[in-house]
N, C-alpha and C positions, 0 to 999 in steps of 0.2 A: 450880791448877784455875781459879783467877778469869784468870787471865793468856791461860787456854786459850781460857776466855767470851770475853774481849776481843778477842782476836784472829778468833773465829770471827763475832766482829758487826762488826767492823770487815771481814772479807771480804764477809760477808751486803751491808753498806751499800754497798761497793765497786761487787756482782755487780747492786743494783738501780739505781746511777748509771750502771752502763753500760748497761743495758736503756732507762731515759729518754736518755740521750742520743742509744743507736742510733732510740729513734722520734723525739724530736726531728730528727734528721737525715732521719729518712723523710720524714719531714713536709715540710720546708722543703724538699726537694727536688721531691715530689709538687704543692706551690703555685708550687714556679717556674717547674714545667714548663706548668702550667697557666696561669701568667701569660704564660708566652714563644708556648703555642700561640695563646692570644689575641691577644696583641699584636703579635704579627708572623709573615708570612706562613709556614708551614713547611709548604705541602700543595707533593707534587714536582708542576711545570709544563714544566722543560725535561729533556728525557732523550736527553744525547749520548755516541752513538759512536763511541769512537777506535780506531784507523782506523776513516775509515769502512768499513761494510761491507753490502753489497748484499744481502749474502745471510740478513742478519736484517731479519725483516718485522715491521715496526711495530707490527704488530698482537698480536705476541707480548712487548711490550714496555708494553703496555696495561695489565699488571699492577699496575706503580709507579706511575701517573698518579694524583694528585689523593691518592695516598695522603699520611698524615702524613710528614714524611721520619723523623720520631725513630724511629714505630715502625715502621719495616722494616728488615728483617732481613739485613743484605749477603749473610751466607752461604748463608741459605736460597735468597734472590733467584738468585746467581749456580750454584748447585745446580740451579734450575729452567734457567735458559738452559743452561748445562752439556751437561743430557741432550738439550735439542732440538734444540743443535748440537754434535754431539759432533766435528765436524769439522774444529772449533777444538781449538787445545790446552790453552787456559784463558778463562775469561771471568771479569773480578773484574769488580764493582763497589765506586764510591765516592760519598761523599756528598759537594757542594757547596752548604753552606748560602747561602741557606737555602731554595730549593727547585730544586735541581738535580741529576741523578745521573747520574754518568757511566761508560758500559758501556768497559770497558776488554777490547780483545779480544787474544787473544793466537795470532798463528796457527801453524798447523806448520810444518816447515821441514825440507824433505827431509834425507832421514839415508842414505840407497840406494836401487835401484833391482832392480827383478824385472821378469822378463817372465812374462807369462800371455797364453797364444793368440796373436795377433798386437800387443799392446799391450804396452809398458811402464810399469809403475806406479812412480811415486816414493812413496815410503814415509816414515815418518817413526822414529825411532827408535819408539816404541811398536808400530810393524807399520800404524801407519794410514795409507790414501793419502793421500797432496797432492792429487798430481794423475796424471791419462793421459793420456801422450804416445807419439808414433809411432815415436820415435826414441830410442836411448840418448844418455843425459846424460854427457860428457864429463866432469863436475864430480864427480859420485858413483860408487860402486862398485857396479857390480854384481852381483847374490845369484843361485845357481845351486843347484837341487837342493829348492826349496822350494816345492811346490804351495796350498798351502792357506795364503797369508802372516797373514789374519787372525789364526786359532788356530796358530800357528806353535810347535811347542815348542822349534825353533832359535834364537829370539826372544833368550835371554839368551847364546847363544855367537856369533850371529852380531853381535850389538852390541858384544860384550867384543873383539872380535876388529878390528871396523871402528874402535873406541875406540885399540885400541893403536897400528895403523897411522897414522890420525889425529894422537896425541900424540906419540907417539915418530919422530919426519921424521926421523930418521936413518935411516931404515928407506926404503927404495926403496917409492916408489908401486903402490898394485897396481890395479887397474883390474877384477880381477872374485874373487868369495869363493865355490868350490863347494863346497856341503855335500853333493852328494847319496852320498855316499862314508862318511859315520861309519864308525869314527872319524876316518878318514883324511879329510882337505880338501886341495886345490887353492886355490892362490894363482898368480892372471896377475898379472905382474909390467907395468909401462908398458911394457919392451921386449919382450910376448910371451914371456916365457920362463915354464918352469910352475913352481912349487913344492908338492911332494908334501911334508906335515907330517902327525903324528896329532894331535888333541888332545890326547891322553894325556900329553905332554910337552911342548907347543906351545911354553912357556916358557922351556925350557931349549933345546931344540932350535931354535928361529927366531931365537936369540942369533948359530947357528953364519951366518945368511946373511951378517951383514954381513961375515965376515972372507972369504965368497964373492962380495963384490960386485962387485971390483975384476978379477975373473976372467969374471965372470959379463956385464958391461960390453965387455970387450975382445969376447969371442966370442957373445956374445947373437945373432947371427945365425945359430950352428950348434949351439945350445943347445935341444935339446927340452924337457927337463927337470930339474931340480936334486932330489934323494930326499934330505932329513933325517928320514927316521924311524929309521934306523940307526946306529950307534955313529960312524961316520963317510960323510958324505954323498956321495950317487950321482949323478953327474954323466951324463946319457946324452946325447949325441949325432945331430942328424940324422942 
């Protein structure tokens, strides 16, 4: 019983040294900080943008000025620019003590292309424009079958899709992706030839092109279209 006492005053003493130490430590931290705001300058005076960028206005950036730098908040900060340029694809901020902050912008970067009316839009993998241009992009693929690219519910098969072509280069280039087909898609090959795929098996079935490449190549000029939706693939003919 006495042993039991012992031990329960020896935690009790334990549980009120670590209580004074955690406020000591408050403390000494609470007078440093007050010593460091005094004695040296920490209100932000320079606020640069990397890259620079035209299209953030100064005046939206008026927030940080003159504030303390300790206590701003990076995330809340870069949450506010976030939503009034949503046109970027990220905006971090960092702090350069000891009064400097700098807006780190991160831009999109096309991912395909769609056409709408007489424009085409470069997209980004999210669905959001780059940019409009009048011409198709040699560089990206373009997307066929999808009117409303913002709310796009194609969004996650048309990237999975643009993803594998992409990584896996042993796979012949394709130059255009039509969805407007579900399940069944269209693949333009760089030699214009089509390829008819469904979803449903995309994986298993778009294995069988490569061992059709080498045939596919030779007569690509009398090639309409290559059919792997079937047990064995349909070759048809101009």
């Amino acid at each position: 019983m006495k042993r039991y006492k012992k031990d329960s005053n020896n935690l009790f003493k334990f549980f009120i040294l670590f209580i004074i130490l955690c406020i000591i430590t408050i403390f000494i931290i609470s007078i440093s900080k007050l010593i460091f705001n005094k004695f040296i300058p920490s209100r932000v005076d320079i606020i640069e943008v990397v890259p620079k960028a035209d299209l953030i206005k100064p005046g939206d950036l008026e927030f940080l000025k003159d504030k303390n730098i300790f206590d701003i908040d990076l995330k809340e900060a870069s949450l506010v620019l976030s939503r009034k340029y949503p046109g970027f694809a990220a905006i971090k901020l960092y702090k350069r003590f000891p009064d400097k902050i700098i807006v780190h912008i991160v831009r999109r970067e096309g991912f395909a292309q769609l056409k709408s009316g007489i424009n085409y839009y470069i997209i980004d993998r999210d669905f959001m424009v780059v940019s409009k241009e009048a011409n198709l992009s040699s560089n990206l693929i373009e997307v066929k079958g999808i009117e409303n690219f913002s709310k796009s519910k194609y969004k996650k098969l048309v990237t999975s899709i643009i993803d594998f072509f992409n990584k896996n280069t042993q796979y012949p280039k394709i130059i255009c992706l039509d969805v407007s087909n579900l399940p069944n898609i269209k693949l333009v090959l760089y030699n214009y030839v089509n390829i008819i795929i469904s979803v449903n098996n995309f994986n298993e079935k778009i294995k069988l092109l490569l061992y059709l490449m080498s045939r596919i190549k030779k007569d690509a000029a009398n090639i309409d279209y290559v059919d792997l939706r079937f047990k064995e693939p349909v070759i048809n003919y101009r």
